[in-house]
C-alpha positions as CSV (number, residue, x, y, z in Angstrom):
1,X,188.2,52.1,248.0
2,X,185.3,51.3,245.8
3,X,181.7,50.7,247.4
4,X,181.6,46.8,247.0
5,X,177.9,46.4,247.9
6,X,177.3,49.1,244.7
7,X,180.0,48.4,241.8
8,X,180.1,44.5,242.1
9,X,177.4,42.4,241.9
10,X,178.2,39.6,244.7
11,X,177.1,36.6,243.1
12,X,178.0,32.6,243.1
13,X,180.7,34.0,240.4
14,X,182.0,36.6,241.5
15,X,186.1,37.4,241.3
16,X,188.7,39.2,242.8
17,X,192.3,40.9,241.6
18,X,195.0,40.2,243.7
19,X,198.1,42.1,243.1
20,X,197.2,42.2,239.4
21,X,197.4,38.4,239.3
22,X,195.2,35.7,237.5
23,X,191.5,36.6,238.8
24,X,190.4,34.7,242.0
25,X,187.1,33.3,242.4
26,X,185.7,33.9,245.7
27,X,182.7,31.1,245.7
28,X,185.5,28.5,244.6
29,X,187.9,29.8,246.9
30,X,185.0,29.6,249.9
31,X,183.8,26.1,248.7
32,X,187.1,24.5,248.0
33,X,187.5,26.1,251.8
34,X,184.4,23.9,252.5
35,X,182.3,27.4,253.9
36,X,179.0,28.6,251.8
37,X,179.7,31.6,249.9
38,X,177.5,34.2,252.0
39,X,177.4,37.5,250.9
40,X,179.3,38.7,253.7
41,X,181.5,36.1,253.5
42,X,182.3,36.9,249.7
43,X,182.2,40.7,250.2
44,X,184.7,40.3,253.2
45,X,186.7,38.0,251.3
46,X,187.1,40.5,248.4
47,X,188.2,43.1,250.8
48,X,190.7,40.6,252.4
49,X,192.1,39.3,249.4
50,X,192.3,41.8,246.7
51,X,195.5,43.4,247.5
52,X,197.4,40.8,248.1
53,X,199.1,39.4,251.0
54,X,198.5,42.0,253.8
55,X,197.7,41.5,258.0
56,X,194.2,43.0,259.8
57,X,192.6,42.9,262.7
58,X,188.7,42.8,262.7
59,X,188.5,46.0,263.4
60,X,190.4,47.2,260.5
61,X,188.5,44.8,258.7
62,X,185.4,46.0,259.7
63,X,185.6,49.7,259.0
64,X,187.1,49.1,255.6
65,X,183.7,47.0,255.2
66,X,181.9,50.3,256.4
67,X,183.7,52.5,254.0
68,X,183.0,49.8,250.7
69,X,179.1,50.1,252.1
70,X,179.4,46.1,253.5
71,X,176.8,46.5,255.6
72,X,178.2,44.0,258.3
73,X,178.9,43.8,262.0
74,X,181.7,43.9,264.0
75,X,180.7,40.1,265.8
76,X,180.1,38.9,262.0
77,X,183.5,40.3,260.8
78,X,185.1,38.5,264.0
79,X,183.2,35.4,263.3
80,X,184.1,35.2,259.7
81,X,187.5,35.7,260.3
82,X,187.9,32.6,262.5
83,X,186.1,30.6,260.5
84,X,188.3,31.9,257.7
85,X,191.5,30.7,260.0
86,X,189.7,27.4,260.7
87,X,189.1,26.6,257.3
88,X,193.1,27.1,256.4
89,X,192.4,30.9,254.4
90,X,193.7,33.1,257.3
91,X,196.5,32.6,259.6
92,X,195.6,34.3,263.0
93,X,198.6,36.2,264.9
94,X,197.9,36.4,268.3
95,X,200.0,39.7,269.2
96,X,198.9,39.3,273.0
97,X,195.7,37.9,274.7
98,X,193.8,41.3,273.6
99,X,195.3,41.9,269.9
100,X,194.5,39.2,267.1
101,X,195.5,40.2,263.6
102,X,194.8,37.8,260.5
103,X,197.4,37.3,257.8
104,X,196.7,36.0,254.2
105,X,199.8,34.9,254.0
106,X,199.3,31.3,255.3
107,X,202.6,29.7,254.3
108,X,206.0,29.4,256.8
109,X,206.9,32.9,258.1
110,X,207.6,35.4,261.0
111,X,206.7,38.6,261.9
112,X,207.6,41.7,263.4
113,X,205.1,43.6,265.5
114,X,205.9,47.5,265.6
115,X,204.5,48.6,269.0
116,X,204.3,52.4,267.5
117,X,201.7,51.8,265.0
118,X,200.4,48.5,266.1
119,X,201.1,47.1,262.7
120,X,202.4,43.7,261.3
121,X,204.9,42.9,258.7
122,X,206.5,40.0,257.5
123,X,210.2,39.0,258.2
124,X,212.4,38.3,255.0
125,X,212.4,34.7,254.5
126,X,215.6,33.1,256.1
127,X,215.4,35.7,258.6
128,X,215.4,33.6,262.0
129,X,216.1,29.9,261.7
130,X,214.2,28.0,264.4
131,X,216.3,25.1,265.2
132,X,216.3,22.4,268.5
133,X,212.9,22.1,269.2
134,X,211.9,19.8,271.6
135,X,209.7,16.5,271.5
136,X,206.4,17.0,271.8
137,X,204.2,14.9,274.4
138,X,203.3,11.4,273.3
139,X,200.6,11.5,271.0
140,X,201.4,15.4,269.3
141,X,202.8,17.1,266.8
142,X,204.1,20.3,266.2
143,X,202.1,21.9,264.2
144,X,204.3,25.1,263.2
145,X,206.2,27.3,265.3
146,X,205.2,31.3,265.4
147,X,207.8,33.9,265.6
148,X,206.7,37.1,267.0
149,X,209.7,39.9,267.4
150,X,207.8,43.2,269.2
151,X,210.4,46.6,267.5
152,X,209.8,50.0,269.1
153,X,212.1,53.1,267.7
154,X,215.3,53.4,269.2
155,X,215.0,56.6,271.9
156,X,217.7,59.3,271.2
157,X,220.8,58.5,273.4
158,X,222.6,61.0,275.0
């Protein structure tokens, strides 16, 4: 991974590849987001969405930072990533109440969580159909309904 803070000068104009796509700039993409385009928040936002749709925790997040020479916290990673979600960029995955990963992915889909690794992938689309929801309360909406199917490796059977 190349050091970000060295080989790109983070400015108000400063753009992203993702998955060899039309270049993404990360100031527009943080203003149209209605956040200020910090340096952290662009640097972090280059390592996010560079590669394309992908899922990280902050933790990932944050040591990736380390490597690219982001100097950055692990509270600063954390923060950005919520307000990231907040602002509609992120989709947060809550796994469990200790395990939050964040997906750039932020359309309609489910995921599998593979206990193993502790990773998260995305379903194939038409993959579970959610179907007979209930009302909600007087005044609500359903928002959007999150599939979450845990897969460990099958055990050899004797």
């Amino acid at each position: 991974m190349p050091d970000i803070a060295r080989t790109m000068k983070i400015t108000d104009t400063a753009t992203i590849r993702a998955d060899d796509a039309a270049a993404i700039d990360v100031a527009a993409m943080l203003r149209g987001a209605q956040l200020r385009p910090t340096r952290q928040r662009m640097a972090l936002a280059q390592l996010l969405f560079a590669e394309g749709d992908r899922h990280v925790s902050a933790e990932a997040l944050h040591e990736e930072a380390k490597a690219a020479g982001v100097p950055v916290s692990l509270a600063t990673v954390y923060n950005t990533l919520h307000q990231f979600s907040d602002a509609g960029l992120l989709r947060a995955i809550a796994i469990d109440t200790t395990k939050t990963y964040f997906d750039t992915n932020t359309g309609n889909h489910h995921h599998f969580y593979l206990e193993a690794s502790n990773e998260v992938i995305d379903m194939p689309d038409g993959f579970i159909r959610v179907e007979n929801l209930p009302e909600p309360p007087d005044g609500l909406e359903i928002s959007r309904v999150d599939v979450i199917v845990r897969v460990r490796s099958v055990r050899n059977r004797r």
